[in-house]
C-alpha positions in Angstrom: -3.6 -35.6 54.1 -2.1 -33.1 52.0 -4.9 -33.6 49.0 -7.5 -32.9 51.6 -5.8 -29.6 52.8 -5.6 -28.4 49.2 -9.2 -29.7 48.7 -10.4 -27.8 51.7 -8.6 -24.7 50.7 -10.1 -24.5 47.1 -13.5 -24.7 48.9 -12.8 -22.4 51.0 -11.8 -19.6 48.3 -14.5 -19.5 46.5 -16.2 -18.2 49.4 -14.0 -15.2 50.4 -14.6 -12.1 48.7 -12.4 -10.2 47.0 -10.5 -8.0 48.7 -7.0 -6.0 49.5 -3.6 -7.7 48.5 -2.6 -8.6 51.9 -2.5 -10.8 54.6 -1.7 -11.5 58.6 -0.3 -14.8 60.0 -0.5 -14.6 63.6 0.8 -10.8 64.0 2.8 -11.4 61.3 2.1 -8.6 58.5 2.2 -9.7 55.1 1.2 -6.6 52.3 1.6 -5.6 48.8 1.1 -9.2 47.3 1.3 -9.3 43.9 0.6 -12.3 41.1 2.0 -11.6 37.6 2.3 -14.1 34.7 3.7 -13.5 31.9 4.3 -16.3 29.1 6.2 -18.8 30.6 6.0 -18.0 34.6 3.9 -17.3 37.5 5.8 -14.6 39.9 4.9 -14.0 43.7 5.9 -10.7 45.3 5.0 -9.3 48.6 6.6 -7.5 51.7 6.8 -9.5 55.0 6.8 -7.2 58.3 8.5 -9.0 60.9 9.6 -6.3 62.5 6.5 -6.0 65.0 6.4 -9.9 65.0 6.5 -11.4 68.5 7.1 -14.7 69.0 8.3 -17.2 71.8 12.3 -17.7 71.6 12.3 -21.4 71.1 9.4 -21.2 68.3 9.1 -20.3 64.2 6.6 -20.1 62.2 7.5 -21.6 58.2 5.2 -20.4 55.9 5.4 -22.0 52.2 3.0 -20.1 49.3 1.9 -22.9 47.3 -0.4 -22.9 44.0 -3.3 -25.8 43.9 -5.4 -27.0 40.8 -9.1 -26.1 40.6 -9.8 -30.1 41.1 -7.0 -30.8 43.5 -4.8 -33.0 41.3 -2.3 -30.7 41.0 0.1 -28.4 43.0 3.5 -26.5 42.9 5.3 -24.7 46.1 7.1 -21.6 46.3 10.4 -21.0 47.9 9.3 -21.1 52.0 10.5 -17.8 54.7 10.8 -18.8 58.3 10.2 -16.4 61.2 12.1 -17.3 64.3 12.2 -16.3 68.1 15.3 -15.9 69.6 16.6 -19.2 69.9 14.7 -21.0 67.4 17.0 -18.3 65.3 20.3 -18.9 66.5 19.4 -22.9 66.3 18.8 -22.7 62.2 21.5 -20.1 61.8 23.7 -23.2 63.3 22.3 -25.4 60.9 22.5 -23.7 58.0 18.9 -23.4 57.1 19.6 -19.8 56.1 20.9 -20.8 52.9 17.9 -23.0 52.1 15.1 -20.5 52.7 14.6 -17.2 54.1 15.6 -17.4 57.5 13.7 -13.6 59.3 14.0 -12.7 63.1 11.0 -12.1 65.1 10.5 -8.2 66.1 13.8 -7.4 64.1 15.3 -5.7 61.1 13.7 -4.4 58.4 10.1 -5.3 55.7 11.4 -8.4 53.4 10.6 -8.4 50.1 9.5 -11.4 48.6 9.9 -12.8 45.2 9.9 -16.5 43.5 8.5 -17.6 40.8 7.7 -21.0 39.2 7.1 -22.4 35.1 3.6 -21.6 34.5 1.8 -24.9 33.5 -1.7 -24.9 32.0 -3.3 -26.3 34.7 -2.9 -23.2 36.6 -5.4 -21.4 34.4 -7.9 -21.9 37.0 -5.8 -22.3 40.2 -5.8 -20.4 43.8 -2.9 -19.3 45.9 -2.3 -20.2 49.3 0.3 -20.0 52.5 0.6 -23.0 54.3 1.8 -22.2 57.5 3.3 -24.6 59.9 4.2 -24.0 64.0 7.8 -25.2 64.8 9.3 -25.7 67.9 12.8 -25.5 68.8 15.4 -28.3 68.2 13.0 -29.7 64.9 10.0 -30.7 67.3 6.7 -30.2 65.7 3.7 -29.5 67.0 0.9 -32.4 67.0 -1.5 -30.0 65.2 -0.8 -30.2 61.6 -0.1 -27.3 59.3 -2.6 -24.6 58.7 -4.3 -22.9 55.4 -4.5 -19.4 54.9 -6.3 -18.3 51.3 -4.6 -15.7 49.2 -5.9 -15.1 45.7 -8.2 -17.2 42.9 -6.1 -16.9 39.2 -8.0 -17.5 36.4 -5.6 -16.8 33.3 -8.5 -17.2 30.8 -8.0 -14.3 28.3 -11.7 -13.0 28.3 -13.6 -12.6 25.4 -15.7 -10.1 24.4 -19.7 -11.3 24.1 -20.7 -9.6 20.5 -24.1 -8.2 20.1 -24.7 -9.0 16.2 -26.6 -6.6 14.1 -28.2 -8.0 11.1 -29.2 -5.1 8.4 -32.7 -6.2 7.0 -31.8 -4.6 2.9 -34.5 -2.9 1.1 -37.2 -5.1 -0.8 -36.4 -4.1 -4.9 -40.0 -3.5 -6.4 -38.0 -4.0 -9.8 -35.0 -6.2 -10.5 -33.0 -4.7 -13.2 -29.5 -5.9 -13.6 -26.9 -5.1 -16.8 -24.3 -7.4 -18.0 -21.4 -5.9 -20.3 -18.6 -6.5 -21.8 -16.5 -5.3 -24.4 -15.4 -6.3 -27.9 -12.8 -6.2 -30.6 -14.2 -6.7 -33.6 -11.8 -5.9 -36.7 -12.7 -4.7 -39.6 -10.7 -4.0 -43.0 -8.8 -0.5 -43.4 -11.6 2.2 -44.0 -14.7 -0.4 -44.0 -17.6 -0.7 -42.3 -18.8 -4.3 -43.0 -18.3 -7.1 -40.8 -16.6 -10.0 -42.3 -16.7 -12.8 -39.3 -14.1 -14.6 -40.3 -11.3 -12.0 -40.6 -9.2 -11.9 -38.0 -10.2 -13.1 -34.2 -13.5 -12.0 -35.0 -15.0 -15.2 -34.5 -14.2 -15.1 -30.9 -15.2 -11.2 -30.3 -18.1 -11.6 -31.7 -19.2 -14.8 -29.5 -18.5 -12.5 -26.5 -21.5 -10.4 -27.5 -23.7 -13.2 -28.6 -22.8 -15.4 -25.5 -24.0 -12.5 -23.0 -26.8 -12.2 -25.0 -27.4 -15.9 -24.3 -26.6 -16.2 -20.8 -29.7 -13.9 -20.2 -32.1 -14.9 -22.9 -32.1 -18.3 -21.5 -32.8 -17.7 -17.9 -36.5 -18.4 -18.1 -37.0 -16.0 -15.5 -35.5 -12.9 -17.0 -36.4 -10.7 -19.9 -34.2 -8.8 -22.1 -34.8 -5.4 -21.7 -32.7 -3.3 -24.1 -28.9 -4.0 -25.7 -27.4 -1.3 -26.3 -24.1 -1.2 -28.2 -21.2 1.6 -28.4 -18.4 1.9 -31.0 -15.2 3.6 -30.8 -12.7 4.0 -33.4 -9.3 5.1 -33.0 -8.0 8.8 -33.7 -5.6 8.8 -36.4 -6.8 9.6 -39.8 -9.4 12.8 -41.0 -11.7 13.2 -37.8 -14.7 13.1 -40.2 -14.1 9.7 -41.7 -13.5 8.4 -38.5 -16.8 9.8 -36.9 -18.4 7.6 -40.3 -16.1 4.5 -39.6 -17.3 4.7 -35.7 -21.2 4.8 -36.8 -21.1 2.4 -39.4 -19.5 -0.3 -37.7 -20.9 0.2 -35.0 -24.6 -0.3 -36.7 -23.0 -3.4 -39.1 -22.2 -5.5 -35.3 -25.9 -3.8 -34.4 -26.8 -5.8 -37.6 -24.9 -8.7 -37.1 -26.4 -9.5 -33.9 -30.4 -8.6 -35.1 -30.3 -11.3 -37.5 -29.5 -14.0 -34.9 -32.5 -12.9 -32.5 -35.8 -12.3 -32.6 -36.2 -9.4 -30.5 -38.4 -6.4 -31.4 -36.4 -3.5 -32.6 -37.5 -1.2 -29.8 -34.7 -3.5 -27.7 -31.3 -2.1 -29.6 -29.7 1.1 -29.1 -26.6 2.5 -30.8 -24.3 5.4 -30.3 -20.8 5.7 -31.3 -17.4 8.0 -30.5 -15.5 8.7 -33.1 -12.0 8.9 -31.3 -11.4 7.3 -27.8 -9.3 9.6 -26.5 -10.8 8.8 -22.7 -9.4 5.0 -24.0 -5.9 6.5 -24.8 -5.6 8.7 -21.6 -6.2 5.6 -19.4 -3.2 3.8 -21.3 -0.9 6.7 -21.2 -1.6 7.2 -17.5 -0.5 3.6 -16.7 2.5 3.9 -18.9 6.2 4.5 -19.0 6.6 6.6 -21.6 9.4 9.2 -21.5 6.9 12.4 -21.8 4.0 10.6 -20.3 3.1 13.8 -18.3 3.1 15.7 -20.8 1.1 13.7 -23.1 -1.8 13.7 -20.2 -1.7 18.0 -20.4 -2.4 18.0 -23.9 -4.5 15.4 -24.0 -6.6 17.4 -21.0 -5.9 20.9 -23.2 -9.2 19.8 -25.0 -7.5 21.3 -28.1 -10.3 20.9 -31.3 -10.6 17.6 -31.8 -10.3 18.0 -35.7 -6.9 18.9 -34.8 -5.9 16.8 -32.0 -4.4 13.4 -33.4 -2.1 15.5 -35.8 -0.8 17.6 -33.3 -0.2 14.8 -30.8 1.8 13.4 -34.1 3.5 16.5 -34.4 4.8 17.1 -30.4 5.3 14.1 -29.7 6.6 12.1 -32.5 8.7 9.5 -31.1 5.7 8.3 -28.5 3.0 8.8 -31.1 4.9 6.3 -33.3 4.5 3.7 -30.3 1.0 4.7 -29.5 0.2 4.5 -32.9 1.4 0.7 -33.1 0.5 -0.7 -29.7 -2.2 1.0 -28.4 -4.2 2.5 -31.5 -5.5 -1.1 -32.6 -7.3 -1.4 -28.8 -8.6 1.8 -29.1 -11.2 0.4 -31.7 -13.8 -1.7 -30.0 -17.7 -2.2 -29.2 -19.0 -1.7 -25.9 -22.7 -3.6 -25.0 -25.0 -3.5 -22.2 -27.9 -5.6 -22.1 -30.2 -4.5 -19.3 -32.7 -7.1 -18.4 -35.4 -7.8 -15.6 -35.4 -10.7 -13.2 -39.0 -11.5 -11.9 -39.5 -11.5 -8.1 -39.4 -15.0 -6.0 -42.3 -15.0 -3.2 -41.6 -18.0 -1.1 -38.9 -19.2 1.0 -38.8 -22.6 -1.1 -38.6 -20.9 -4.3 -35.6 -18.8 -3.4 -33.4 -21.5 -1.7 -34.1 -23.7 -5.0 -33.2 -20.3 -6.9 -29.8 -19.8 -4.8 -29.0 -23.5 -5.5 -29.0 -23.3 -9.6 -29.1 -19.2 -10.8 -27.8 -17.8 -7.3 -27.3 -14.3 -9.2 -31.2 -13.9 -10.0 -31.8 -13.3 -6.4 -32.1 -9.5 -5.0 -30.3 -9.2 -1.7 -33.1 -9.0 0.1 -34.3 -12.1 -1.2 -30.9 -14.0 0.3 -31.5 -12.2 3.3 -34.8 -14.0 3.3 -33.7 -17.2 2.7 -30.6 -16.7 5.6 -33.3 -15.8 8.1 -35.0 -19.5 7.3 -32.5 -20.9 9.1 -31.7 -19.6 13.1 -29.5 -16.5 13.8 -26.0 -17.4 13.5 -26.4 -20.6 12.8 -24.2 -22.0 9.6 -26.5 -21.8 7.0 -27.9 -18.7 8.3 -23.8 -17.4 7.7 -23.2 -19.5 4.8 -26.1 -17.7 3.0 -25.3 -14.1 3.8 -21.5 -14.8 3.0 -22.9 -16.0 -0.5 -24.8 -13.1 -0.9 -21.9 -11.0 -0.8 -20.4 -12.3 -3.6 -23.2 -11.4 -5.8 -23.4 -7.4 -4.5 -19.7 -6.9 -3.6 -20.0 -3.4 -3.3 -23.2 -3.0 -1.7 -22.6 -1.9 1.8 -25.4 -4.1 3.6 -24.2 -7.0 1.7 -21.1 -6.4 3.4 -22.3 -5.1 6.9 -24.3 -8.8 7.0 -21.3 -11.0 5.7 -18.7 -8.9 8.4 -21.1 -10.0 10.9 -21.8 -14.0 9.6 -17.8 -13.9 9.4 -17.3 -12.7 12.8 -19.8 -15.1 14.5 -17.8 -18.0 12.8 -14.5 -16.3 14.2 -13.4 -15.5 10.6 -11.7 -12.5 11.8 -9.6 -11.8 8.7 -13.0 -12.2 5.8 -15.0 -9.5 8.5 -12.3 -7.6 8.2 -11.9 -7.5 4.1 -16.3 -7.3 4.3 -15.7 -3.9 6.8 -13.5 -2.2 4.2 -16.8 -2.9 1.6 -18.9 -1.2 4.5 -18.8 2.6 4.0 -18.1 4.9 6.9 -21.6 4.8 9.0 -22.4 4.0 12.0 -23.3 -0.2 11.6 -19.9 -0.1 10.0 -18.0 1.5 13.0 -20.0 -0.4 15.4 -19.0 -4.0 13.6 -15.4 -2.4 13.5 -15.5 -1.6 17.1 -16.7 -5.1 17.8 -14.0 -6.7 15.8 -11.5 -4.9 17.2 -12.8 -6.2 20.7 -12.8 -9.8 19.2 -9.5 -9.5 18.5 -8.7 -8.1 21.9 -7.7 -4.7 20.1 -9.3 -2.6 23.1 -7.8 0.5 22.2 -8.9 0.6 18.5 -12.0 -0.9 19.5 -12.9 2.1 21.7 -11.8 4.7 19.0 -14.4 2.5 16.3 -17.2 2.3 19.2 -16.4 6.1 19.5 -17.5 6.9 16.3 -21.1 4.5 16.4 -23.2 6.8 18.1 -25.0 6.8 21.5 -27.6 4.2 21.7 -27.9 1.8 24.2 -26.3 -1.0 22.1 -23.1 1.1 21.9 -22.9 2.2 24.9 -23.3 -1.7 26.1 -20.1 -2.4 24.1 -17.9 0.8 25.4 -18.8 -0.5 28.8 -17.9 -4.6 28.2 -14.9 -3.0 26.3 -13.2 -0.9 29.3 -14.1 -3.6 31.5 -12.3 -6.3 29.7 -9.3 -3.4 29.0 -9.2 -3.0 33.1 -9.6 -6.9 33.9 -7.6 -8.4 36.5 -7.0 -12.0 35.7 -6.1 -12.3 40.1 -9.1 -11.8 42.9 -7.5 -11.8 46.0 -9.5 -13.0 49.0 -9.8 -11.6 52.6 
């Protein structure tokens, strides 16, 4: 009997609109009700007016709130109040039911205020709240009609989630695809020469550097070496003039070194040289401990003639020149290269995926933006691809727009966020912020991002889903 109340009253609610927090039983006024959960309960309060409450003497009216499942199969009471007549008050005052619930007077006293709560249970994430009110005569005879159902409130403790209008950035076709590779190495040479002896030292291995980026883009069939261009530095102790001849010379014995293993046209190599990396020694003094550090950095930044500039850096600072000299002089000798080369464009679909499979880095970003739209919007290949493509243009801010939003659709929350910081300062970039921060249920940084996108439709869509979800009331209470 009881399952078929509960399962009447659940159709029932979702018919009532929703309306004011308050009820009447009989004349009896019930106001101010209020349903609160927090994490591990689910609170009733309202006021009960008795005080205009008529009611036969030998006569009470029991009225028990009770949450009910969305299917039926589950319920919970509250703690029950009682309004009595006259007698029907004196009789449970006799029996003690006072202690047992809250035991009112018909037409007497002043508004009780309710409160009771019960353990919140997950099945009450989509529950409704009811009073089940029962006529009682006096002296525990009831009534032959059975107990009646009066609707309060639908809960649905659902957190909602924000609906995210993606924004995909299509990126600008490249008409030519130049890329450079560099790389720096040590190569040593004896004190005051200029020739290249492979073997000395860890030449070997410095040298390979060069050779092996050389290689890495000489044999992709589909680029073609464009120019290699190689810069020397030498270190600033000694006459300024013999190092400004030590720079050049070695720097044109590695330009040497490497023409006689190719067969590129000479048009392809470049050389220039500096004789003295002081940029080199400022960035290692700037990272250091040393005791006059600052100092070093002014007179380095003086610009004092650079004839004149190691031996006065001997001569003012001796004891850190002595260090400098031994630990950081050696790395200030080294050969920068570039080799700038051109990838040829892919024109199909089929040729780029079989591209991003074996030489992913030969693909333009607009050509992996291609191949992601192959596959449909948001689906996982469609992310997986645009998420790839950031690795290859980490600091392009449309790589990074497209990856935010691929991460976000998967709920990668955290890798949108790290993509967003890659994103500049526009517009698409404080819109995606906006909406992360609504993903994340963030509503008040979300409206300060969504604040700062502009005022098309599309933003002005989110703002509005935004304060709507800020404002939502998880409780619709029914009249």
């Amino acid at each position: 009997m009881k399952k078929q109340i509960f399962a009447a009253l659940a159709a029932a609610a979702i018919a009532f609109p929703g309306g004011a927090a308050s009820r009447s039983v009989g004349a009896l006024s019930i106001t101010d009700i209020d349903i609160a959960r927090n994490r591990n309960n689910i609170t009733l309060s309202m006021n009960v007016d008795q005080r205009g409450y008529r009611l036969s003497s030998n006569t009470r009216w029991e009225v028990t709130p009770v949450i009910v499942s969305a299917d039926s199969s589950h319920s919970v009471s509250l703690r029950p109040f009682e309004v009595a007549g006259k007698n029907a008050w004196y009789y449970e005052q006799r029996l003690g039911r006072a202690a047992e619930v809250a035991l009112l007077r018909a037409g007497k006293k002043k508004v009780y205020d309710y409160s009771d709560a019960v353990p919140y249970q997950d099945w009450m994430e989509h529950s409704s709240v009811y009073f089940n009110v029962e006529r009682i005569s006096c002296c525990g005879d009831r009534p032959v009609a059975g107990p009646q159902t009066e609707p309060v409130a639908m809960l649905n403790f659902t957190p909602p989630m924000y609906q995210a209008a993606f924004s995909y950035v299509v990126p600008v076709r490249e008409e030519v695809k130049q890329r450079t590779l560099s790389g720096r190495a040590y190569v040593n040479f004896r004190v005051n020469k200029t020739d290249i002896v492979p073997e000395y030292m860890n030449n070997t291995v410095e040298l390979r550097k060069i050779l092996n980026s050389i290689d890495s883009v000489r044999l992709n069939k589909d680029a073609t070496v464009d120019t290699i261009m190689l810069t020397g530095y030498a270190s600033p102790e000694g006459p300024y003039r013999n190092n400004v001849r030590l720079a050049e010379g070695r720097t044109r014995a590695v330009r040497d070194y490497v023409e006689r293993l190719y067969d590129f046209p000479a048009k392809v190599y470049f050389t220039s040289s500096v004789p003295e990396d002081w940029d080199g020694l400022r960035e290692y003094v700037a990272k250091s401990n040393l005791a006059d550090r600052d100092a070093i950095l002014a007179f380095i930044d003086e610009r004092t003639p650079i004839e004149d500039r190691n031996d006065q850096l001997r001569s003012r600072f001796p004891e850190s020149y002595r260090f400098l000299l031994e630990n950081e002089y050696p790395w200030l000798r080294h050969t920068d290269y570039y080799i700038h080369y051109t990838i040829r464009q892919y024109t199909t679909v089929e040729e780029i995926l079989s591209v991003m499979e074996k030489t992913p880095s030969n693909l333009s970003l607009n050509e992996f933006f291609t191949a992601a739209k192959s596959f449909p919007e948001g689906s996982k290949e469609f992310c997986d691809i645009l998420e790839k493509a950031v690795l290859y243009y980490p600091h392009d801010e449309r790589a990074n727009l497209n990856a935010a939003n691929a991460a976000m659709s998967k709920g990668a929350y955290h890798r949108a966020s790290l993509y967003l910081g890659n994103a500049g300062n526009g517009a698409e970039a404080e819109y995606l912020r906006g909406v992360l921060a609504a993903l994340e249920k963030d509503y008040g940084k979300a409206l300060q991002h969504l604040g700062k996108a502009g005022k098309s439709d599309r933003v002005q869509a989110a703002l509005l889903q935004v304060e709507q979800l800020r404002n939502a009331e998880p409780v619709k209470y029914l009249q």
